[in-house]
RONU-907410 format. One record per residue (C-alpha): residue number from 0; x, y, z; residue in three letters. Coordinates in pm, 1 decimal, always signed. Layout:
BEGIN
R     i         xx         yy         zz    aa
R   NUM          X          Y          Z   ALA
...
//
This chain:
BEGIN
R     i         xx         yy         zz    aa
R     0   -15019.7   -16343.6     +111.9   UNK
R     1   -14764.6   -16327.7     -133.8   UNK
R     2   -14750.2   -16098.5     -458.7   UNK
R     3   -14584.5   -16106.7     -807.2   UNK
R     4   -14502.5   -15812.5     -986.7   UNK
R     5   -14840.2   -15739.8    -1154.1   UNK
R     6   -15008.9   -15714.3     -821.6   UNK
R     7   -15151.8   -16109.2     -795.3   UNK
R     8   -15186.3   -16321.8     -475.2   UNK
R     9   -14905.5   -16584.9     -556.1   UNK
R    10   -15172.3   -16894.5     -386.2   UNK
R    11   -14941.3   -17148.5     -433.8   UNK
R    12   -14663.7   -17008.6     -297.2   UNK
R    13   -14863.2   -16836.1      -12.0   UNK
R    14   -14986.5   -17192.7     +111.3   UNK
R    15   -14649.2   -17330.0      +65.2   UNK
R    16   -14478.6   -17030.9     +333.7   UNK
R    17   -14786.5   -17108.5     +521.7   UNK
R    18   -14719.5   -17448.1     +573.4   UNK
R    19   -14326.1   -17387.9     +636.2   UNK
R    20   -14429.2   -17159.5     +930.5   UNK
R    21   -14566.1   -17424.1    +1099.5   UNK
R    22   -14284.5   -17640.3    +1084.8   UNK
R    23   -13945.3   -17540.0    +1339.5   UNK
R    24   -13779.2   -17343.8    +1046.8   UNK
R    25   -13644.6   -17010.4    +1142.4   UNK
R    26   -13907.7   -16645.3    +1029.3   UNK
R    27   -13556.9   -16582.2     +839.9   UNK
R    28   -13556.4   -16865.3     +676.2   UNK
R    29   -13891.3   -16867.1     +565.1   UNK
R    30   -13866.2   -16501.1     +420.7   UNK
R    31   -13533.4   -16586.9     +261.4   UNK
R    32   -13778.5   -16914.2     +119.8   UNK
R    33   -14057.8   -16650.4       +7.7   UNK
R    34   -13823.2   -16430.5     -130.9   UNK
R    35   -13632.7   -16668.4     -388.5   UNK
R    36   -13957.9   -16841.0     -488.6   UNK
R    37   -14068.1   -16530.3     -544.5   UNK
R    38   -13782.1   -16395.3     -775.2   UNK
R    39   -13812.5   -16761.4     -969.9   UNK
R    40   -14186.6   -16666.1    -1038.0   UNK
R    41   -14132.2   -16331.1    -1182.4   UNK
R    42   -13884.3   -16491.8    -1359.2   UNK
R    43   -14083.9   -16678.6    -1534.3   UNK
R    44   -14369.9   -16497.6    -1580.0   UNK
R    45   -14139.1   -16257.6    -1761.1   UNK
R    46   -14092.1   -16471.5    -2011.5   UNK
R    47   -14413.5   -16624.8    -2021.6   UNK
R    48   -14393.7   -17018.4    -1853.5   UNK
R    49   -14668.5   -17095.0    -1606.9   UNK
R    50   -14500.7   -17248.8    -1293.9   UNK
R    51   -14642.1   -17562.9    -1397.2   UNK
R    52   -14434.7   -17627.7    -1733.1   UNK
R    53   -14138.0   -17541.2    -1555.9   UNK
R    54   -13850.6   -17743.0    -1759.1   UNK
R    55   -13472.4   -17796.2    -1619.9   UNK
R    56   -13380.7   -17546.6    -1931.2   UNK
R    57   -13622.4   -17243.0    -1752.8   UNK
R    58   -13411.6   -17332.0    -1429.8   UNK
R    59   -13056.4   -17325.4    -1621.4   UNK
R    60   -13152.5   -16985.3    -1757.2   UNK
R    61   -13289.1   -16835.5    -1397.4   UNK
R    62   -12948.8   -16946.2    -1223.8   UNK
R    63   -12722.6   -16835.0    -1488.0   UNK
R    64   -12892.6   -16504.1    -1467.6   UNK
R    65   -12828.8   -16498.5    -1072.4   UNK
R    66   -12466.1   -16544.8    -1154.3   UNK
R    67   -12413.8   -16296.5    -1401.2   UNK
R    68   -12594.9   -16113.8    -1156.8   UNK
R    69   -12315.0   -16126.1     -887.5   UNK
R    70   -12413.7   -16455.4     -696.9   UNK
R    71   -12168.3   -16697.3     -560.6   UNK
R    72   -12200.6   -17067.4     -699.5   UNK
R    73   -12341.2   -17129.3     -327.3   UNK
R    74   -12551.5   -16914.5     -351.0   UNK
R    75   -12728.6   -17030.9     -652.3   UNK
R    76   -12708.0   -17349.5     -547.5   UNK
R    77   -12953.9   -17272.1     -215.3   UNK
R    78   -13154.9   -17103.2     -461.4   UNK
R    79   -13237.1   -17403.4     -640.7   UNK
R    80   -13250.7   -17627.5     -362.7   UNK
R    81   -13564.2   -17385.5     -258.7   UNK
R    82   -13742.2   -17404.0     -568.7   UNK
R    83   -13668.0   -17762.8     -599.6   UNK
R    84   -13820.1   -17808.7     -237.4   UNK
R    85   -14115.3   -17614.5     -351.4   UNK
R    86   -14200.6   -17838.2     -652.9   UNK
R    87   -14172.8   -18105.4     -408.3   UNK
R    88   -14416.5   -18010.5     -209.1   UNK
R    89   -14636.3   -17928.0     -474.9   UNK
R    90   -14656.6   -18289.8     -584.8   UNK
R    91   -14681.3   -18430.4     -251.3   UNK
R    92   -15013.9   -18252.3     -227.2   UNK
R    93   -15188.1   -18324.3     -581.3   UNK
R    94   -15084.6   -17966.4     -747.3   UNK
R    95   -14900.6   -18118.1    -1021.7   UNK
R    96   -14784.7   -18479.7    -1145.5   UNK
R    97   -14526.0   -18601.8    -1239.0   UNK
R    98   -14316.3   -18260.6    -1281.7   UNK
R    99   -14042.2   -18346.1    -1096.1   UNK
R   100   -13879.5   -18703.1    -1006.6   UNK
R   101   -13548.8   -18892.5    -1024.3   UNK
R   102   -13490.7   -19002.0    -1400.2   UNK
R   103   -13497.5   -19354.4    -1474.6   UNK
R   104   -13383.7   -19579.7    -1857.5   UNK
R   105   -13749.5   -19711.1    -1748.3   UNK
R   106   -13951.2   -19377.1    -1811.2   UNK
R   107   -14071.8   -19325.5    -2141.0   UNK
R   108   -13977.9   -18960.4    -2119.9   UNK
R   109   -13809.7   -18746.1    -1863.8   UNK
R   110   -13934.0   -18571.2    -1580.0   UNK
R   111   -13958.0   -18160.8    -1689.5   UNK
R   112   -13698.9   -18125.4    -1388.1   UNK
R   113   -13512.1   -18367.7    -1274.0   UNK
R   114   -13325.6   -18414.3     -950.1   UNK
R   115   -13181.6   -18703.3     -722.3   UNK
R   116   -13300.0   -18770.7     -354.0   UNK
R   117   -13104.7   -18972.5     -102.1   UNK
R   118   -13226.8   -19093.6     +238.9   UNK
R   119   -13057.3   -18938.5     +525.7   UNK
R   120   -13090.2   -19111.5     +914.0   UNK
R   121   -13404.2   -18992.2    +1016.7   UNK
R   122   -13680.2   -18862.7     +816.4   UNK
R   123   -13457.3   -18585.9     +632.4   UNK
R   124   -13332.6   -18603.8     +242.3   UNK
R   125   -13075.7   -18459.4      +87.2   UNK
R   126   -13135.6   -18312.2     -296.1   UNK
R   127   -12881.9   -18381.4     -577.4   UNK
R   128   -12894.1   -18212.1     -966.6   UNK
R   129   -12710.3   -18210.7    -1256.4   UNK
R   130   -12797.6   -17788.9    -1265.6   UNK
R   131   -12641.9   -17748.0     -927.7   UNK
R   132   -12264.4   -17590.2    -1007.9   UNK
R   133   -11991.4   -17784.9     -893.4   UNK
R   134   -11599.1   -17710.4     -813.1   UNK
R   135   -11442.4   -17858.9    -1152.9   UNK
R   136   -11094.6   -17643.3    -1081.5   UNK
R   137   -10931.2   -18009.2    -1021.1   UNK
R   138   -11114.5   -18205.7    -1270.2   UNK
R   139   -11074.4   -18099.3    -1628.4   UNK
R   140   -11219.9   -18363.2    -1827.8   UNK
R   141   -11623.8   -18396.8    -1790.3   UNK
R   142   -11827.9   -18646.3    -1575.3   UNK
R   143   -12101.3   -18731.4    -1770.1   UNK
R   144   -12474.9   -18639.6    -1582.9   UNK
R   145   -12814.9   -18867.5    -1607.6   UNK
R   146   -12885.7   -18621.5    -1866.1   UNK
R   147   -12616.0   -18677.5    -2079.9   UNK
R   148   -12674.9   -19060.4    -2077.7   UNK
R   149   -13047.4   -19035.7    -2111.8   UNK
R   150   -12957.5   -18829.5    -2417.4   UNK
R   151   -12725.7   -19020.7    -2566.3   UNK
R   152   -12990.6   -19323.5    -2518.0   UNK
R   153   -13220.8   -19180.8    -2730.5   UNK
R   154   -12937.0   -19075.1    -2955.4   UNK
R   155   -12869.2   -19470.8    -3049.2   UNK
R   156   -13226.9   -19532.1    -3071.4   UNK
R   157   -13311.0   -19296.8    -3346.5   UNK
R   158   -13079.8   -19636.1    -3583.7   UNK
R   159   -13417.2   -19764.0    -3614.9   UNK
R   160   -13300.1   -20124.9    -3593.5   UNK
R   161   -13398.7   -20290.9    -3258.8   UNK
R   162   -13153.7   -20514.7    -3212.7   UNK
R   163   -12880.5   -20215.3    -3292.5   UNK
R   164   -13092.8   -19992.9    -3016.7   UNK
R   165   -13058.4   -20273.1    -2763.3   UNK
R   166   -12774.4   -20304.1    -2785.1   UNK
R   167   -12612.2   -19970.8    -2768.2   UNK
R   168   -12784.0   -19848.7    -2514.4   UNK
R   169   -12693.6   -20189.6    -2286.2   UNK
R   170   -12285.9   -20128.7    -2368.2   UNK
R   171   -12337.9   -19754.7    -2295.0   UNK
R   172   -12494.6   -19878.2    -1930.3   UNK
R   173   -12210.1   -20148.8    -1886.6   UNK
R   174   -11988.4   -19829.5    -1889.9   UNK
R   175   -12181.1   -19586.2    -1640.3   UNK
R   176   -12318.8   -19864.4    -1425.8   UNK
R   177   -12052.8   -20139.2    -1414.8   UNK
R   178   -11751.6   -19897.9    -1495.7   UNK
R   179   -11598.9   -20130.5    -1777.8   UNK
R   180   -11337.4   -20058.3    -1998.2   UNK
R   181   -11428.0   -20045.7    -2392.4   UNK
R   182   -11231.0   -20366.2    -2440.9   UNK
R   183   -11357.9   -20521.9    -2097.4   UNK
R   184   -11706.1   -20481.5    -2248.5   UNK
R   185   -11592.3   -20613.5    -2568.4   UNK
R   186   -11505.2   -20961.9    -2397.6   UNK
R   187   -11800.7   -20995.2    -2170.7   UNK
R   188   -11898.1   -21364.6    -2250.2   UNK
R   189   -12242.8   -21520.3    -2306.4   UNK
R   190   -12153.4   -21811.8    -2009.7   UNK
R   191   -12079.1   -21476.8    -1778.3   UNK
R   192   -12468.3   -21314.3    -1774.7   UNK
R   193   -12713.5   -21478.9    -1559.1   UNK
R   194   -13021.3   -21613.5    -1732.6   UNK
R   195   -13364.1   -21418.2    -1698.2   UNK
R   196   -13493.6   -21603.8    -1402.5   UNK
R   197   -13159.0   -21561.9    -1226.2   UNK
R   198   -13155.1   -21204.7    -1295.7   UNK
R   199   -13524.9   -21179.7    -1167.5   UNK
R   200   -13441.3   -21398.2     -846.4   UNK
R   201   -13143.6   -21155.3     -811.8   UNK
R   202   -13359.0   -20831.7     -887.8   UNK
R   203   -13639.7   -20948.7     -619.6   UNK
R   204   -13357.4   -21020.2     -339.9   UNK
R   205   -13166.5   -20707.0     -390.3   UNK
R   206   -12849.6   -20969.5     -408.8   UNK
R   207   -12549.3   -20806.3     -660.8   UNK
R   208   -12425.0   -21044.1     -845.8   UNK
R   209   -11951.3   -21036.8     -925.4   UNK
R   210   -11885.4   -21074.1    -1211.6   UNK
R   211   -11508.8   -21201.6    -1327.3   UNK
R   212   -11319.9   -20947.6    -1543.1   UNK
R   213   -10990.6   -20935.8    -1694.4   UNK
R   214   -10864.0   -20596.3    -1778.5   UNK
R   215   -10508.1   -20395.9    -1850.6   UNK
R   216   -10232.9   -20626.9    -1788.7   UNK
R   217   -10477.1   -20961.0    -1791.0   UNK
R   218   -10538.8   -20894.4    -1430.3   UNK
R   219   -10831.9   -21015.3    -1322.4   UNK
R   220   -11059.8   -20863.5    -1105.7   UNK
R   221   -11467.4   -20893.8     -946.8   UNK
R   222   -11688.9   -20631.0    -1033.3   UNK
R   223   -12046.0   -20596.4     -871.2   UNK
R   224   -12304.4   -20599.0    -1150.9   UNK
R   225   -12637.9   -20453.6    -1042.0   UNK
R   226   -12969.9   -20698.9    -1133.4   UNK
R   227   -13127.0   -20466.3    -1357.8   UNK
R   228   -12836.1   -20442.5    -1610.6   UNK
R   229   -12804.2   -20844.1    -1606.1   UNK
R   230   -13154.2   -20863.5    -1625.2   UNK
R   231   -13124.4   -20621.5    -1909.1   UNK
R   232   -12833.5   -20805.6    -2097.9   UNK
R   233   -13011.2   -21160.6    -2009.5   UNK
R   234   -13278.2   -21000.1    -2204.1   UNK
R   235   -13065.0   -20880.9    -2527.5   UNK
R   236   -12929.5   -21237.3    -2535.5   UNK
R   237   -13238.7   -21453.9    -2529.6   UNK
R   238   -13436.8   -21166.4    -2789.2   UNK
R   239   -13266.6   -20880.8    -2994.9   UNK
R   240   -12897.7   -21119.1    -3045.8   UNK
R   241   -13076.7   -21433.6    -3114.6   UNK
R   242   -13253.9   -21246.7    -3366.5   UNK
R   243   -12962.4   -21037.6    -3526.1   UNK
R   244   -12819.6   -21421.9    -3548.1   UNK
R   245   -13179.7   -21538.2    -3724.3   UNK
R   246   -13144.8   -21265.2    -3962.1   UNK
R   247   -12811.7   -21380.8    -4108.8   UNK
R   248   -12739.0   -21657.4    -4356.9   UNK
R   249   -12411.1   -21727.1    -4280.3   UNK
R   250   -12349.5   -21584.3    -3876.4   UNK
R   251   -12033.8   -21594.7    -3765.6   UNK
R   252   -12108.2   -21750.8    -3405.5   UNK
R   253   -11959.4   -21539.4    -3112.0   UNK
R   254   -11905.7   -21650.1    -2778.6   UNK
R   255   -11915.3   -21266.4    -2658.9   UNK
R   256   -12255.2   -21061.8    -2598.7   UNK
R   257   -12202.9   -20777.0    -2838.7   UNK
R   258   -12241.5   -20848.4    -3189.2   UNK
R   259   -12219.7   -20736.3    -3505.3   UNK
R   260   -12507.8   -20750.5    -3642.4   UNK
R   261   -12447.0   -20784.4    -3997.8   UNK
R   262   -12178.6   -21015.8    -3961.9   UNK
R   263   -12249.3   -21205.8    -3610.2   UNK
R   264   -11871.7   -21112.7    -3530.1   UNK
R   265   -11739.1   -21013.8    -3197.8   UNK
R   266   -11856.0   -20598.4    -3199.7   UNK
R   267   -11493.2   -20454.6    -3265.5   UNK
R   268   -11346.4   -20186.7    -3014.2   UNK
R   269   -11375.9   -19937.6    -3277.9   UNK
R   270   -11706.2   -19940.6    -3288.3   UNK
R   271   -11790.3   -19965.1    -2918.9   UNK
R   272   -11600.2   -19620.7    -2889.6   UNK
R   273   -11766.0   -19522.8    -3247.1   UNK
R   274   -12105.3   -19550.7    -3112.5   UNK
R   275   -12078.0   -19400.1    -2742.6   UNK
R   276   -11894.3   -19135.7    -2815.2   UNK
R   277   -12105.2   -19008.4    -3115.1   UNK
R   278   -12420.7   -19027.0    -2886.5   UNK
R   279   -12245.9   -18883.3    -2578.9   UNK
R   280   -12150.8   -18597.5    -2813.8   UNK
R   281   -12468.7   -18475.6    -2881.6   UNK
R   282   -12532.3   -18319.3    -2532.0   UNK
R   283   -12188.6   -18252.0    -2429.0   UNK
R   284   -11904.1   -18240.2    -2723.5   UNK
R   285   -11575.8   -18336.8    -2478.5   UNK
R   286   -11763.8   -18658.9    -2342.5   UNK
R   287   -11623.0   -18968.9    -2496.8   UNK
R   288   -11721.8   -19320.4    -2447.2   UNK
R   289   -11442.2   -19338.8    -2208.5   UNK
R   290   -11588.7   -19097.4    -1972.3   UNK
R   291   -11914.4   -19348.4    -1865.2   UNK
R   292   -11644.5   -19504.6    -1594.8   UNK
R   293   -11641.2   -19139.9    -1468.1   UNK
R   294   -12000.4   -19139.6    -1504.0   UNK
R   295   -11975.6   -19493.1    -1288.9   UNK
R   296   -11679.0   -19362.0    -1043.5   UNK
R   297   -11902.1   -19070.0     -936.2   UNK
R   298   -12249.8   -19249.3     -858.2   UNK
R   299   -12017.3   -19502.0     -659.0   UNK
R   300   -11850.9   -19227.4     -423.2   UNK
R   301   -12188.9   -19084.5     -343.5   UNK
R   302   -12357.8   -19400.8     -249.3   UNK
R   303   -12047.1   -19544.1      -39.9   UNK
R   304   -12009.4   -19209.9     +137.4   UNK
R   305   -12375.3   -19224.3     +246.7   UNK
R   306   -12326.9   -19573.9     +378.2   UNK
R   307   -12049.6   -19466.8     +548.3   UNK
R   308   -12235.1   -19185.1     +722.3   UNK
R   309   -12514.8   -19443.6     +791.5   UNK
R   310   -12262.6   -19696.5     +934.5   UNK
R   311   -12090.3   -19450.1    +1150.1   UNK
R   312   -12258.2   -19084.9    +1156.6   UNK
R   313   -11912.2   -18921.2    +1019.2   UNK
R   314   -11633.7   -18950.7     +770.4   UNK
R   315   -11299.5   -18949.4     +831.9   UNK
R   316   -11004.1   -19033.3     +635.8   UNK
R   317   -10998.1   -19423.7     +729.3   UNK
R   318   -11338.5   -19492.1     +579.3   UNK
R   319   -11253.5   -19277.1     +283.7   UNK
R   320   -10952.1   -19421.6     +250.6   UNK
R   321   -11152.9   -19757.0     +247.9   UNK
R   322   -11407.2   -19592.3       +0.6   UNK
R   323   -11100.0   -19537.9     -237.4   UNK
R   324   -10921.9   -19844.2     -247.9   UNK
R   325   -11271.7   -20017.4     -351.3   UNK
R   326   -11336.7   -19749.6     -655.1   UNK
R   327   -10982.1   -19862.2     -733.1   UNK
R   328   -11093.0   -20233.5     -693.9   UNK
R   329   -11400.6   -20227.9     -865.9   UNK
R   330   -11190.1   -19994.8    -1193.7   UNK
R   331   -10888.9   -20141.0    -1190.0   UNK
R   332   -10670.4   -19920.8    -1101.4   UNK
R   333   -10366.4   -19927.2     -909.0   UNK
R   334   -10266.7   -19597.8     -920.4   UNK
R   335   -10482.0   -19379.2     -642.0   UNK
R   336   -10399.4   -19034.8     -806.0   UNK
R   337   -10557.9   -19165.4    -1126.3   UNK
R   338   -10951.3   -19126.0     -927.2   UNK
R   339   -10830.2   -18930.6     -650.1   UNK
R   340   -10944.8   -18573.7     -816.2   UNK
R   341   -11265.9   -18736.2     -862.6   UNK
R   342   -11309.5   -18821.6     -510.2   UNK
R   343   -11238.9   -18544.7     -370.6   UNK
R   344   -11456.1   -18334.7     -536.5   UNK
R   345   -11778.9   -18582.0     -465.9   UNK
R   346   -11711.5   -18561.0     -155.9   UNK
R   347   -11706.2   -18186.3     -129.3   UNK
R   348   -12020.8   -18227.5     -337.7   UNK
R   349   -12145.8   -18547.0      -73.6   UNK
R   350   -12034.9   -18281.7     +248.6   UNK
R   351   -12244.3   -17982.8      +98.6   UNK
R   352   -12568.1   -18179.4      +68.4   UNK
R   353   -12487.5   -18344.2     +401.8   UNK
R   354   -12333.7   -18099.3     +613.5   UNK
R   355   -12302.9   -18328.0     +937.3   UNK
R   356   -12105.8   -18547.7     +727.6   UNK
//
């Protein structure tokens, strides 16, 4: 049995190392285990949070105190794997709900800590979160994290105007999940978006759908588009643009998506940036509109390099050389230093989740 610092059996946690011992980990391992959780819950009963209303911001104060404390990044970051793997367990067996999950634009609010799990060969996952440190010597300007774009979604919302709210937050996601330019968003055209039941056909059979984009230099390129951002943007049309349009006496009529809406105009560049950078402010001030392709750039690496690993059960510097010149594709670019920083350091991130990579 396991107890805090006022003397109490720790049940939770005593099940939990019970349960681990019967499993092939290592007695080390398990005390190392029993020992962090157990530093985490004196944390927080020092400060007065039950276990259960745990937020990210608890966590973020509990590993910067590890650090000031001496603790390497690495370090740190095991620690809050364990505690992560903890809450896991927790849920899988009834203890608490809905406490910890992968954020979604489709929950009403956000999980109280929120991480990212990936499917590994085999029945293992690997654990991803925006509170686990990364090595930013070699990339100075910020990524921006789920966190930052869920923020910055309910930054546009608080307009109050519904078809201003849809449509902010859809140009925001056209940056982080298609990796568009400002002015590549700007000219996305109404004949371009798949209608609602195309979208739906497209969500239900996983298909990704090219889209046709013209970018720096009028070169043209294809860039995947997801189903739930055209189904999203299919939406917008048919509802919150026809009605901006409805609301107007005198529209000026737009072949593009985004609208004004109190003029029906083609949404200038201006105010593309305007909008998404003010909102990306609010949780991070360096983060810029510009930054969602980062945002886009770094999702991409992580999902490529664990189809990679499925494919072939390694990396090496063909398939990431592969991996690069489609980020490149799918941005572009022609210049590989301009995203090479940026791959490198997701896939130190990718290799210390996935250490057989």
């Amino acid at each position: 049995m396991l107890i805090d610092e006022n003397g109490n059996v720790v049940v939770e946690v005593s099940n939990w190392m019970r349960q681990l011992a019967t499993t092939n980990k290592k007695p080390n391992t398990v005390a190392q285990y029993a020992s962090t959780i157990m530093n985490f819950w004196n944390f927080i009963s020092s400060i007065g949070v039950d276990w259960k209303d745990v937020f990210d911001e608890h966590l973020k104060v509990w590993r910067n105190l590890a650090r000031r404390r001496g603790n390497a990044m690495k370090t740190v970051n095991a620690k809050l794997l364990t505690v992560y793997a903890f809450y896991i367990w927790a849920q899988k067996k009834g203890l608490i709900y809905e406490v910890i999950g992968q954020p979604s634009i489709k929950r009403e609010s956000p999980f109280q800590i929120e991480i990212t799990i990936s499917k590994k060969r085999g029945k293992s996952i690997s654990i991803g979160s925006d509170l686990l440190y990364r090595d930013l010597s070699r990339v100075k300007r910020p990524v921006p994290t789920q966190r930052d774009m869920d923020s910055a979604y309910v930054e546009v919302a608080k307009v109050g105007d519904i078809e201003k709210v849809e449509r902010d937050v859809l140009f925001l996601r056209w940056g982080s999940e298609a990796g568009l330019r400002r002015a590549e968003i700007q000219q996305l055209e109404l004949t371009q978006i798949s209608t609602i039941q195309e979208a739906e056909e497209l969500q239900q059979s996983g298909e990704v759908k090219s889209l046709r984009v013209v970018g720096k230099g009028e070169k043209a390129r294809l860039v995947p588009v997801n189903p739930d951002l055209l189904l999203a943007t299919a939406e917008y049309i048919r509802y919150a643009r026809a009605l901006t349009l409805a609301k107007l006496s005198n529209p000026r009529r737009s072949k593009h998506v985004f609208i004004s809406t109190t003029t029906g105009a083609t949404l200038s560049l201006r105010r593309i940036s305007e909008i998404g950078s003010k909102a990306l402010k609010v949780s991070n001030p360096e983060l810029s509109f510009h930054r969602t392709r980062a945002r886009y750039a770094s999702r991409f690496c992580q999902v490529q390099f664990q189809a990679e690993l499925d494919r072939k059960g390694h990396l090496n510097d063909l398939g990431l050389h592969g991996i690069m010149l489609l980020l490149m594709q799918n941005l572009g670019h022609s210049d590989p230093k301009a995203w090479e920083a940026y791959v490198q350091l997701e896939l130190k991130m990718f290799i210390q989740a996935n250490p057989e990579a």
